[in-house]
BADRENLUM-169422 format. One line per 3 residues: number of its first residue (from 1); their letters; for each residue x, z, y of C-alpha. Coordinates in steps of 0.05 Angstrom, whole numbers. Each point is the difference from the previous one (the first is absolute). Layout:
BEGIN
NUM> a> X,Z,Y; ...
//
This chain:
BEGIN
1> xxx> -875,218,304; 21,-80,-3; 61,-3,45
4> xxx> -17,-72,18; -67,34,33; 54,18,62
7> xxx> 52,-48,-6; -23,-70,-25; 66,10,-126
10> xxx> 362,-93,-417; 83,-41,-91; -37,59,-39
13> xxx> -71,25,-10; -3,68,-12; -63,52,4
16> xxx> 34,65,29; -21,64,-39; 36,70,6
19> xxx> 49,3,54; 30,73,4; 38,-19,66
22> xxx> -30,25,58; 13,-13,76; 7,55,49
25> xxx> 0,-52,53; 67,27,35; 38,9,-72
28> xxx> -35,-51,-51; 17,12,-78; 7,-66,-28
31> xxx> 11,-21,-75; 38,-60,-13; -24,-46,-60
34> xxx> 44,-57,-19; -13,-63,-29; 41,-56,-31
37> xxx> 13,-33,76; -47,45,47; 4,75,20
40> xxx> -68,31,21; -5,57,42; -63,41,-12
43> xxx> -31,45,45; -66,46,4; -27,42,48
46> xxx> -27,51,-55; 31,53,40; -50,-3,59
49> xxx> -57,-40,-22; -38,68,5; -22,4,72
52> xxx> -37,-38,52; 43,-50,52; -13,-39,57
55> xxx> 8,-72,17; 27,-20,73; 5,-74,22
58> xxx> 35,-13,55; -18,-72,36; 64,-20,27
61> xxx> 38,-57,21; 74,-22,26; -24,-22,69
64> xxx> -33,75,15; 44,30,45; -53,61,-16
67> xxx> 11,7,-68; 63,34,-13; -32,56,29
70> xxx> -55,-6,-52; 50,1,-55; 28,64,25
73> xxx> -64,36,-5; -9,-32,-67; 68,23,-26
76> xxx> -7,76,36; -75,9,-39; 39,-31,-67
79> xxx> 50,56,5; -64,51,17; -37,-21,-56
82> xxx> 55,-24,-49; -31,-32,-67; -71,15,25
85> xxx> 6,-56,52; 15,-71,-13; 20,-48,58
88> xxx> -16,-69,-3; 29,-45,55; -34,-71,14
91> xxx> 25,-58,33; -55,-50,25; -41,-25,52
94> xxx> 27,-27,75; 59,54,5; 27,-19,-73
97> xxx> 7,-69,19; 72,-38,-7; 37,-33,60
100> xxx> 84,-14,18; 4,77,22; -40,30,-66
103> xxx> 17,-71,-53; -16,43,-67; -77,18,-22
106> xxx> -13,65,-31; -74,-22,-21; -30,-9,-53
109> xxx> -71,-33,-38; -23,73,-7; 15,32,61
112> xxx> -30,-69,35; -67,2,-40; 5,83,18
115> xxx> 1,-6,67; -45,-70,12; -63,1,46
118> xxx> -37,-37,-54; -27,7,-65; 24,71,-24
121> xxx> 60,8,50; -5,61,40; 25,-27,65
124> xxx> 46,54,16; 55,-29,35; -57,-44,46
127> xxx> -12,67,40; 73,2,15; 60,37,-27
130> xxx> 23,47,-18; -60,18,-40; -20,18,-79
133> xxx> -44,35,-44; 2,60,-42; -33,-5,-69
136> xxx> -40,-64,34; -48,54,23; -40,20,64
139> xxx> 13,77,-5; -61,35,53; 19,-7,68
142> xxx> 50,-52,-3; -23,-74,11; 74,-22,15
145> xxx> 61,-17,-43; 44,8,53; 75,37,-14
148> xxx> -29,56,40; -49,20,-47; 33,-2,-54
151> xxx> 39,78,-10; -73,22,7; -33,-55,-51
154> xxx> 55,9,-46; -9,85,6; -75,-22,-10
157> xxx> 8,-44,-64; 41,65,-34; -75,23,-12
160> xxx> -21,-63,-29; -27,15,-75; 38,-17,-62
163> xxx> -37,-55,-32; 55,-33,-46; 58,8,-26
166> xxx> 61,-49,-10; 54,0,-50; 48,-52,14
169> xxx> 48,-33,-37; 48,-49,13; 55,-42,-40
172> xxx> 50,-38,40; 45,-52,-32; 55,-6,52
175> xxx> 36,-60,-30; -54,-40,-1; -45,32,69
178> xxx> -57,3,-58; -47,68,20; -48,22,-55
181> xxx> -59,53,25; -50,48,-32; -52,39,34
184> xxx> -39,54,-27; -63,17,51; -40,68,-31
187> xxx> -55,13,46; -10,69,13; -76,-1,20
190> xxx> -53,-43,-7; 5,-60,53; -65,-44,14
193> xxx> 45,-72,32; 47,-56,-37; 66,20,15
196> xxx> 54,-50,3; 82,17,-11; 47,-34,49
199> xxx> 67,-7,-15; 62,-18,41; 78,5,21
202> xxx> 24,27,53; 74,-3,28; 35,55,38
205> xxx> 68,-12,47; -7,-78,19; 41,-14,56
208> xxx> -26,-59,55; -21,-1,81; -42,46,22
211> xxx> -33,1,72; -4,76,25; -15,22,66
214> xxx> 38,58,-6; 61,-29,-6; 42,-29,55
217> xxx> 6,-67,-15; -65,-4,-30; 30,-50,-62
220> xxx> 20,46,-48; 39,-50,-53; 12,55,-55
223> xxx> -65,35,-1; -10,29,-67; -74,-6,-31
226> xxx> -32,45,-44; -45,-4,-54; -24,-75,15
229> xxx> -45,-33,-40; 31,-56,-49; -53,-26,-44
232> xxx> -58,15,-42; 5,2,-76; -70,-1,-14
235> xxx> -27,-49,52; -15,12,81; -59,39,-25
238> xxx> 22,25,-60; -48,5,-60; -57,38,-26
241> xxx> 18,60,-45; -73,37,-14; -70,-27,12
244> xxx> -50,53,20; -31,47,-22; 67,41,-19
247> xxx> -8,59,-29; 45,64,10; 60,0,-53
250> xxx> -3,-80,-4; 77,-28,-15; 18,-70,-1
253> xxx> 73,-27,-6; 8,-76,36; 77,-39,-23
256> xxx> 37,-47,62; 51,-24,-38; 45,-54,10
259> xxx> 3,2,74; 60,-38,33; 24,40,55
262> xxx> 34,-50,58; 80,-5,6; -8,7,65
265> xxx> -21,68,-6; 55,60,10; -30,32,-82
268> xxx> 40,59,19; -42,14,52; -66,-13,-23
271> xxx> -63,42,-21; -59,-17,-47; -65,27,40
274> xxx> -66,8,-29; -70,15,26; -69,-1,-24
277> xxx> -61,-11,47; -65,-1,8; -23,-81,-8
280> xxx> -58,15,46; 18,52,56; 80,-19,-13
283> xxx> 15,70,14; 66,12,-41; -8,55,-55
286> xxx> 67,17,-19; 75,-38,15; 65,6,-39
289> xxx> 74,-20,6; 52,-3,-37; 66,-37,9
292> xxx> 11,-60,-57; 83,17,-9; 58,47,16
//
């Protein structure tokens, strides 16, 4: 069912063929290529492409003295679920907004156009955070995206079938913040919608003020963020990968090469996520992540 329904949605160019890295997500293997000038870092997650996982976003924002509490849950159903679950943290709407107590932004164009009350935006944060979605789906019963509901919507979503597959690749040129990415989606069953892949970074262990009422003072200055959301590699929206009807056993391979990843950016802490979705429901089919470097 259409989410917005409820809540008003690279110096070198190189095509990346077999990897034989994989990433275990705690303990990544990674194979080191050099290049007159440039090492790359390549990384796959071969290993564990296998299985069904589940997208969480988490609407946050620096001025929600509710959120930490949010993140907690997020990070206690990560460790349930391990690789099965991936978090996705976004900063936007009124409680991501900048002042002289919280001077840096953590948004960004995607997370903005994600979570905007017009044209495809789903709104999210407009009902007041801490709220989110799990696989951008209204599982039966639940009408809310509230943190409450989501140990049972996440418990749900381990049912959801398993539609595609994605084998990710990435190449990482560390000298020059170049990222080079190849995804392989093999759908499992016949599906009957467009289905679009999104692509995007994601940064773990950002340090930066953090209101949270369940601290005393309230202004936490070195609050450590998880998981936020960076930028998008493939657009806000990303970009359609099969046009109905797709039949069962249907593989395509899409290249995002050439991708400058932002100085600004901690590399050592950041992971390549991937999801394909539905383009007319937007429920999320399948979501991987790998890290782009040691």
């Amino acid at each position: 069912m259409n989410m917005r329904t409820y809540i008003s949605s690279i110096v070198l160019g190189i095509i990346l063929a077999g990897f034989y890295s994989c990433d275990k997500v705690k303990n990544p293997t990674i194979v080191s290529q050099t290049a007159v000038g440039t090492t790359f870092d390549s990384i796959n997650n071969f290993a564990i492409s296998g299985y069904r996982k589940t997208l969480l976003e988490d609407y946050t924002g620096h001025k929600c003295g509710n959120c930490p509490t949010a993140a907690i849950l997020a990070a206690s159903l990560s460790a349930q679920y391990q690789s099965s679950l991936v978090v996705i943290a976004i900063h936007a709407g009124f409680f991501a907004k900048t002042d002289s107590q919280f001077p840096i932004s953590y948004t960004c164009a995607a997370g903005q156009a994600w979570d905007g009350t017009t044209g495809s935006g789903f709104g999210v944060s407009g009902i007041g955070n801490p709220n989110g979605m799990v696989n951008r789906k209204i599982y039966p019963g639940f009408t809310l995206v509230h943190k409450d509901t989501w140990a049972t919507t996440v418990g749900l979503a381990q049912s959801d079938p398993f539609v595609v597959k994605i084998d990710l690749s990435s190449a990482y040129d560390k000298t020059a913040h170049a990222l080079n990415v190849s995804t392989k989606l093999t759908f499992l069953q016949a599906y009957p919608n467009n289905v679009k892949l999104q692509l995007v970074l994601t940064e773990d262990s950002i340090i930066g003020a953090q209101l949270d009422y369940s601290k005393n003072p309230d202004h936490v200055d070195d609050y450590e963020f998880e998981h936020m959301l960076r930028t998008a590699i493939n657009g806000s929206w990303g970009e359609v990968a099969k046009t109905a009807p797709i039949a069962a056993l249907t593989s395509t391979t899409m290249a995002n090469n050439n991708f400058s990843v932002d100085t600004k950016f901690n590399d050592r802490h950041l992971s390549l996520v991937a999801f394909v979705y539905d383009e007319t429901t937007r429920e999320v089919l399948q979501v991987e992540k790998i890290k782009i470097r040691k």
